[in-house]
TORPA-4810 file (N, C-alpha, C, O; in nm, 3 decimals):
<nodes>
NODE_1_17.454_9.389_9.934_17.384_9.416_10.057_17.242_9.465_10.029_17.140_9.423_10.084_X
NODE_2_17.247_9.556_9.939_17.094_9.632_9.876_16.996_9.487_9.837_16.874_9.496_9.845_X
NODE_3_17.052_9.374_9.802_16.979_9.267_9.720_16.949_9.197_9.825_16.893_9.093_9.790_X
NODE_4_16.964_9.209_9.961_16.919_9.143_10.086_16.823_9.187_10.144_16.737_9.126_10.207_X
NODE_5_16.839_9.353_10.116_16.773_9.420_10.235_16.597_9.419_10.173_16.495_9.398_10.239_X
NODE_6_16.613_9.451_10.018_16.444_9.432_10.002_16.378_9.366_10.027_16.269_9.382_10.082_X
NODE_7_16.450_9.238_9.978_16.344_9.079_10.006_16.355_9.023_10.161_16.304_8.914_10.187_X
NODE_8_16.433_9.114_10.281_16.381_9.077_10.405_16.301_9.182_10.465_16.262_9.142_10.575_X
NODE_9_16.256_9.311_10.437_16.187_9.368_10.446_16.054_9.325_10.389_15.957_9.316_10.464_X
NODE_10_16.047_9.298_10.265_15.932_9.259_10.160_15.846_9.145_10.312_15.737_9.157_10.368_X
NODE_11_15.992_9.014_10.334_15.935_8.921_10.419_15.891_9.000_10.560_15.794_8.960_10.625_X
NODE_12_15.949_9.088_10.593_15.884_9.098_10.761_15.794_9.159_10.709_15.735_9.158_10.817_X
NODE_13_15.709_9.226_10.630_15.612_9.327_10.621_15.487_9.234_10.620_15.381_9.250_10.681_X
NODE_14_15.534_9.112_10.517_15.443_8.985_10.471_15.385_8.908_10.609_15.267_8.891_10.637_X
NODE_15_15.487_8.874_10.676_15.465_8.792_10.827_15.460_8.823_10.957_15.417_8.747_11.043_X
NODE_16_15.510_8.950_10.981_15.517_9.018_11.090_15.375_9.146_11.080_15.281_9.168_11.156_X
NODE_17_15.411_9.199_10.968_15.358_9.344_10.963_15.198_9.318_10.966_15.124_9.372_11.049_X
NODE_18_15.149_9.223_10.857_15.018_9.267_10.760_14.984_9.160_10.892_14.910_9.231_10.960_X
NODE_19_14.995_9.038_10.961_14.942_8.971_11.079_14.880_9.063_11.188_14.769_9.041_11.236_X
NODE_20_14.948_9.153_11.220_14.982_9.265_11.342_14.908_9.313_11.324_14.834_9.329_11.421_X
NODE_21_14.859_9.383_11.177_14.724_9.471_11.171_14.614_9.403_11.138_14.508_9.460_11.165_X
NODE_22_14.608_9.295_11.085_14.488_9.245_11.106_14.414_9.221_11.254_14.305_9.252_11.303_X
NODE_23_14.566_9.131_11.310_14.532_9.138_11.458_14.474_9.228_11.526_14.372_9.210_11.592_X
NODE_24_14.543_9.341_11.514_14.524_9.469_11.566_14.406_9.479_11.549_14.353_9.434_11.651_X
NODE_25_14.327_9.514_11.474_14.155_9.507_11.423_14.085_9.458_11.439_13.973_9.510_11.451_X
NODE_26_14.105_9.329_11.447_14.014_9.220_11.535_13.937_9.274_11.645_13.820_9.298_11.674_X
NODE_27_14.072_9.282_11.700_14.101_9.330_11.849_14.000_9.410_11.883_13.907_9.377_11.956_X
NODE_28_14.021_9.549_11.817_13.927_9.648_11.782_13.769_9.592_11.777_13.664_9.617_11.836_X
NODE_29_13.804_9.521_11.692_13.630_9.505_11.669_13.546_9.441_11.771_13.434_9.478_11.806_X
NODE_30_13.623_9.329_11.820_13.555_9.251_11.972_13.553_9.338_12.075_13.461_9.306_12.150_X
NODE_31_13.613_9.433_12.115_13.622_9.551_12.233_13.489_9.608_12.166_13.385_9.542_12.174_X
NODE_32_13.493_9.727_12.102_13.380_9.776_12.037_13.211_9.712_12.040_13.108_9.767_12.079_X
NODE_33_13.230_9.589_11.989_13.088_9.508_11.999_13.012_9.502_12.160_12.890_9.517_12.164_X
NODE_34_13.072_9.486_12.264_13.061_9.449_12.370_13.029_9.593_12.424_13.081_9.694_12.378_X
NODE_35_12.924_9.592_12.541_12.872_9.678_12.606_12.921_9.716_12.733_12.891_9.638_12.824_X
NODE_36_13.014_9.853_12.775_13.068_9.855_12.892_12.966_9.908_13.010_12.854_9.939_12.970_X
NODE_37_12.983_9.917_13.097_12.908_9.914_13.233_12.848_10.054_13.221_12.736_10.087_13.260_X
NODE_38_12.943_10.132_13.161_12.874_10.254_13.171_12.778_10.256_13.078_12.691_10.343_13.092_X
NODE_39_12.770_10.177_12.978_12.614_10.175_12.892_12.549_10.106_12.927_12.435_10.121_12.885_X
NODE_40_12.571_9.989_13.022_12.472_9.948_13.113_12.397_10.008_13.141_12.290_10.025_13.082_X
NODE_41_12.448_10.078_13.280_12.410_10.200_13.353_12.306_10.308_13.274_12.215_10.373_13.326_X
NODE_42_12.336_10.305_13.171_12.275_10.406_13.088_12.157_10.360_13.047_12.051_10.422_13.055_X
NODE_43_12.177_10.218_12.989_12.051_10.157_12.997_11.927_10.128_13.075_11.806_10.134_13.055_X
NODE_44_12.014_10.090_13.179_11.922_10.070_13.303_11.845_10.153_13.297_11.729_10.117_13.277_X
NODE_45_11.883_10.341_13.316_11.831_10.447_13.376_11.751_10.466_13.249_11.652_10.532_13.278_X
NODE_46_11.753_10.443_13.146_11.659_10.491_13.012_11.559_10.415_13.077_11.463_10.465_13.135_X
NODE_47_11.595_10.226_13.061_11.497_10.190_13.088_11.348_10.218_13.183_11.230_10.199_13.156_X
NODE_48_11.419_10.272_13.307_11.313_10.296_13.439_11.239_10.429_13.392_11.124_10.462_13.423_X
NODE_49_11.319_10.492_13.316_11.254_10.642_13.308_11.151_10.573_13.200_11.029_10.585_13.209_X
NODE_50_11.214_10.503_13.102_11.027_10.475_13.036_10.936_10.398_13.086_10.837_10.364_13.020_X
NODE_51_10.961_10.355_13.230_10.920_10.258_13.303_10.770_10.330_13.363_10.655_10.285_13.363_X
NODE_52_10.828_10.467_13.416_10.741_10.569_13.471_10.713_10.651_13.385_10.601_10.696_13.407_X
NODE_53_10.762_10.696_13.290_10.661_10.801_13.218_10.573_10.695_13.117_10.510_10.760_13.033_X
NODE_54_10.559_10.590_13.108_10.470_10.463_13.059_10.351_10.470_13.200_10.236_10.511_13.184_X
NODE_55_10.394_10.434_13.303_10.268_10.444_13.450_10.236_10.576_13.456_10.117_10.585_13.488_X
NODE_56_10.305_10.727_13.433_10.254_10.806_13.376_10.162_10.871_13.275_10.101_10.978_13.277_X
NODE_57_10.170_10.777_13.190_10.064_10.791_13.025_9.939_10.727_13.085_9.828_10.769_13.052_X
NODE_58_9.957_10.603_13.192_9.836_10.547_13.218_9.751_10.615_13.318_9.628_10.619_13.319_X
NODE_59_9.837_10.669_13.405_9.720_10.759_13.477_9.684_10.856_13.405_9.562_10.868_13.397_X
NODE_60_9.770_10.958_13.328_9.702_11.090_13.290_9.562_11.019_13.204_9.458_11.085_13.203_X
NODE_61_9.566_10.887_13.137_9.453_10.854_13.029_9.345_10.766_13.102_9.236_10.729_13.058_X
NODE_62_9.402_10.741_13.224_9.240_10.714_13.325_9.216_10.810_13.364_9.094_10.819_13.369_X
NODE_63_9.274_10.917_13.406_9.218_11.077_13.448_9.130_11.121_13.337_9.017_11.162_13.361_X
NODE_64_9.189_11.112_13.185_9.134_11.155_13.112_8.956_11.072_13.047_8.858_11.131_13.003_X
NODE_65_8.975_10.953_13.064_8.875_10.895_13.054_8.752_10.911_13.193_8.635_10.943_13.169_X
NODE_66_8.788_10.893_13.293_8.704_10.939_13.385_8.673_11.056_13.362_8.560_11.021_13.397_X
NODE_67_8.655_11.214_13.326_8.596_11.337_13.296_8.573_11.296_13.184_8.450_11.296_13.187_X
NODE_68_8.607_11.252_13.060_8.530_11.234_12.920_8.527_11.098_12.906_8.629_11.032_12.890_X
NODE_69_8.385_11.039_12.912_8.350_10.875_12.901_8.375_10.835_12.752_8.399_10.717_12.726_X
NODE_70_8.369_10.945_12.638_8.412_10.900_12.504_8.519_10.912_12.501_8.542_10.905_12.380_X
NODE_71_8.642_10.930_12.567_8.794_10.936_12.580_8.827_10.793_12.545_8.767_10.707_12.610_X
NODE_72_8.912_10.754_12.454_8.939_10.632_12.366_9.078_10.634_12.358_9.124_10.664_12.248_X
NODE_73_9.165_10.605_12.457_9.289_10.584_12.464_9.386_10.526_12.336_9.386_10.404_12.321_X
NODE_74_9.463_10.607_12.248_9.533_10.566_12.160_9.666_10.513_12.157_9.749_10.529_12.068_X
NODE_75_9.673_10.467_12.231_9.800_10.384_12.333_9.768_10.238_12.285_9.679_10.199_12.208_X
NODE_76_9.894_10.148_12.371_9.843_9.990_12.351_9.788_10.004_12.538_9.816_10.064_12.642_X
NODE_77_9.710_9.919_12.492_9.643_9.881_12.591_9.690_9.819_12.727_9.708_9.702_12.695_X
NODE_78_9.721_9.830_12.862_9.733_9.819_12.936_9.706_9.668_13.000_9.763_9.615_13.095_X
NODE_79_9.625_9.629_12.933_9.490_9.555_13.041_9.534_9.393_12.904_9.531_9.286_12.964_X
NODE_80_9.556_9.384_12.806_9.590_9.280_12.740_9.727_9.255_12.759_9.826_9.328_12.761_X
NODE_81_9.705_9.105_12.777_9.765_9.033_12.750_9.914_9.022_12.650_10.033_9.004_12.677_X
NODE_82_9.844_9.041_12.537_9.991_9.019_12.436_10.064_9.174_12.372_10.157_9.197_12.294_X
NODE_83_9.964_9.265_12.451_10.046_9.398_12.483_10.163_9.393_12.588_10.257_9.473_12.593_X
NODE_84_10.141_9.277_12.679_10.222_9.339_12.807_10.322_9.221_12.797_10.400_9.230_12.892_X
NODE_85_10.358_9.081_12.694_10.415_8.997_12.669_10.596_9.005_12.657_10.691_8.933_12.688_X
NODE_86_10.570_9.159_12.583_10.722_9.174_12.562_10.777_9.278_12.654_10.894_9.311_12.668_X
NODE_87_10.684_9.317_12.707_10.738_9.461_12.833_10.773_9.337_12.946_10.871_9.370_13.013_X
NODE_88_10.728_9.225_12.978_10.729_9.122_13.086_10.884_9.055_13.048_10.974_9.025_13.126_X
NODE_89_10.880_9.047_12.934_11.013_8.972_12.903_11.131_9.078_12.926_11.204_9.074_13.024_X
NODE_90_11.138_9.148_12.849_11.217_9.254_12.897_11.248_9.275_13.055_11.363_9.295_13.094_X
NODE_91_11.144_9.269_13.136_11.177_9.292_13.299_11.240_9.135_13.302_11.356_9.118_13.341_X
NODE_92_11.188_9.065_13.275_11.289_8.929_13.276_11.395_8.918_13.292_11.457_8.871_13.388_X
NODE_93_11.444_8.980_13.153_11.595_8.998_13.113_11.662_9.107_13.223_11.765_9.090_13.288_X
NODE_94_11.596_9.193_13.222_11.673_9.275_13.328_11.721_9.255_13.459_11.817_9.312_13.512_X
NODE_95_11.636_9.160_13.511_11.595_9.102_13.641_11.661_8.986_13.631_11.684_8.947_13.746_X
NODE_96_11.713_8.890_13.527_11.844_8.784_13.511_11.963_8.894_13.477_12.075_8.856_13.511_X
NODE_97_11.958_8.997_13.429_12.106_9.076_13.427_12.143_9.119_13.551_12.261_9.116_13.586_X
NODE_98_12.046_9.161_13.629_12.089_9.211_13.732_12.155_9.101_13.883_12.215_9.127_13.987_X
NODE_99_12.099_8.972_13.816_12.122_8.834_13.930_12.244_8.831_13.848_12.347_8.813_13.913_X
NODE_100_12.253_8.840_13.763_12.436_8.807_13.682_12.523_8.848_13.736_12.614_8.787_13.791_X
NODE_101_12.499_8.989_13.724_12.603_9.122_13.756_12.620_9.152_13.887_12.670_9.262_13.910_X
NODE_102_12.582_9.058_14.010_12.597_9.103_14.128_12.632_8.980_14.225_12.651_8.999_14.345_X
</nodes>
């Protein structure tokens, strides 16, 4: 009976067991990768807040340039073009996530 029981244990551990946890992990890992709503959400709200303290930096540094005419803004620039290329895309994306998700 002892000379049965190893080598069908040995087998379920082989075909049942070590499948199950790989499976199992997979599993794990595709849940994990993927972004739930509540980090959406989280995103979103990061996003807007740098949305405005960004239209924030730009007024305080036209305030600041209007009282000092040598005031030389060390920022990217507002007013170009291939400064504002990837902030545009980004509202893109947000603005197709948000036609997705609703």
């Amino acid at each position: 009976m002892e000379d049965i029981v190893i080598p069908l244990g040995a087998l379920f551990a082989i075909f049942v067991g070590l499948p199950w946890i790989v499976l199992h992990y997979i599993t794990r890992w595709k849940t994990a990768a993927t972004l739930t709503s509540g980090d959406e959400a989280l995103l979103e709200e990061l996003y807007q807040l740098a949305r405005r303290l960004d239209e924030r930096m730009d007024t305080v540094e036209r305030i600041v340039a209007a009282d000092n005419p040598e005031f030389r803004p060390g920022r990217i620039s507002p007013d170009l073009e291939s400064d504002n290329q990837k902030l545009r895309e980004l509202d893109r994306l947000v603005a197709q996530q948000r036609g997705t998700s609703q």
